[in-house]
C-alpha positions in Angstrom: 2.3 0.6 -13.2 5.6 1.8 -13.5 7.8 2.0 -9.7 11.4 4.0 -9.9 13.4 4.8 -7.2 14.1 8.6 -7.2 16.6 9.0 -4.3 17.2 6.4 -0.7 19.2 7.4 2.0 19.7 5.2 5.0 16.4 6.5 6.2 14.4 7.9 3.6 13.1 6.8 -0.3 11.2 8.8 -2.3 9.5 6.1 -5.5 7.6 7.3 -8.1 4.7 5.4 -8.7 3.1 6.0 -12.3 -0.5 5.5 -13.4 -1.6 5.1 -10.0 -3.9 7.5 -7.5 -4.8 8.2 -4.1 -6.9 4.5 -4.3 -3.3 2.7 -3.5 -0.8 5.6 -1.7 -3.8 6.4 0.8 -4.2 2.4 1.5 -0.1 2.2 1.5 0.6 5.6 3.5 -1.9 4.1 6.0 -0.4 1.4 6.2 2.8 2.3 6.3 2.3 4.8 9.4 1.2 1.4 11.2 4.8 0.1 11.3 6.7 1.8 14.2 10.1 1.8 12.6 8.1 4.1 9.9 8.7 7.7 10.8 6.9 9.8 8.4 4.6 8.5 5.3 3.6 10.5 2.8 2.7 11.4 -1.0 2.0 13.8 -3.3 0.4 13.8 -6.9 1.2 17.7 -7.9 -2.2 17.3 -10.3 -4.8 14.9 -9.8 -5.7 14.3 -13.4 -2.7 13.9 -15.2 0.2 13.6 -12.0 1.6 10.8 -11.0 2.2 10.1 -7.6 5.5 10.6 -5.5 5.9 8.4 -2.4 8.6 9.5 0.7 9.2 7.0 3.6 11.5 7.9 6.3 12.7 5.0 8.8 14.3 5.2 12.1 17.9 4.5 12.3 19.0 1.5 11.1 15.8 0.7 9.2 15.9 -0.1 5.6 12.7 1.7 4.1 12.6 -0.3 1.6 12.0 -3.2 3.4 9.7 -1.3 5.2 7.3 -0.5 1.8 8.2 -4.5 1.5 6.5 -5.1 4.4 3.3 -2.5 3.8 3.0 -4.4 0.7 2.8 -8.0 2.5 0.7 -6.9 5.6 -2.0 -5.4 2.4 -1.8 -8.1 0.3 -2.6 -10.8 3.1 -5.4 -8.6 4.0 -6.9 -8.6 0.7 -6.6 -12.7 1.0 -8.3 -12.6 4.2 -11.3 -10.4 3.0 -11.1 -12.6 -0.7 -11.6 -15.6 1.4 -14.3 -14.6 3.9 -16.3 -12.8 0.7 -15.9 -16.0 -1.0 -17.4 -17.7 1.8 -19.8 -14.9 2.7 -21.5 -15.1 -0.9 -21.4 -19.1 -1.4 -23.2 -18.9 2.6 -25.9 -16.5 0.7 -26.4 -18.4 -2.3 -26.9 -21.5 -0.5 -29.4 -19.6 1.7 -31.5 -18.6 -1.5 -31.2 -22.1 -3.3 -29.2 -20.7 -6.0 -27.3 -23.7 -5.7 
C-alpha cells in the first residue's frame, strides 16, 4: 500500500491510496462520515480494475483532517480487536461444545 498526500488545506486532504479498493475507502468513508467534525467523505477510483483510489476529507473549521483520517483509522482498528476477540472466543466456546478440545 502506498499513502501520498496530494493536496491539504485547513479543511480538506485529498490521499491517494494505491493497491487498495472499495473493501477499505467504503469501511473508511463510513467511518469517517461518523465523526461530526467530518464534513464530506468521499472517493473515487476512475477504473475499478486497474485505478487506484483517491480519498477527499473536508473538516469543519479548525479541524485538522488529518487527524481526522487518524481517528477513522483508530475507531476501525479497535473494532477489528473487538470482533478478533469475541471470534476468538466465539470459536474456542464452539470447539469446546463439540469436544474438539
Amino acid at each position: 500500500m502506498e499513502v501520498r498526500i496530494l493536496s491539504k488545506t485547513d479543511t480538506d486532504l485529498k490521499l491517494h491510496i494505491g493497491g487498495e479498493t472499495h473493501s477499505l475507502l467504503n469501511l473508511l468513508k463510513n467511518e469517517l462520515l461518523t465523526n461530526e467534525c467530518v464534513d464530506v467523505a468521499t472517493y473515487d477510483i476512475k477504473h475499478v480494475t486497474i485505478g487506484d483510489p483517491i480519498l477527499f476529507v473536508r473538516t469543519t473549521d479548525n479541524h485538522d483532517p488529518i487527524e481526522a483520517v487518524i481517528e477513522a483509522l483508530e475507531n476501525i482498528n479497535n473494532l477489528c480487536e473487538e470482533f478478533k476477540e469475541a471470534f476468538n472466543n466465539s470459536a474456542r466456546d464452539e470447539i469446546r461444545t463439540r469436544g474438539l478440545l
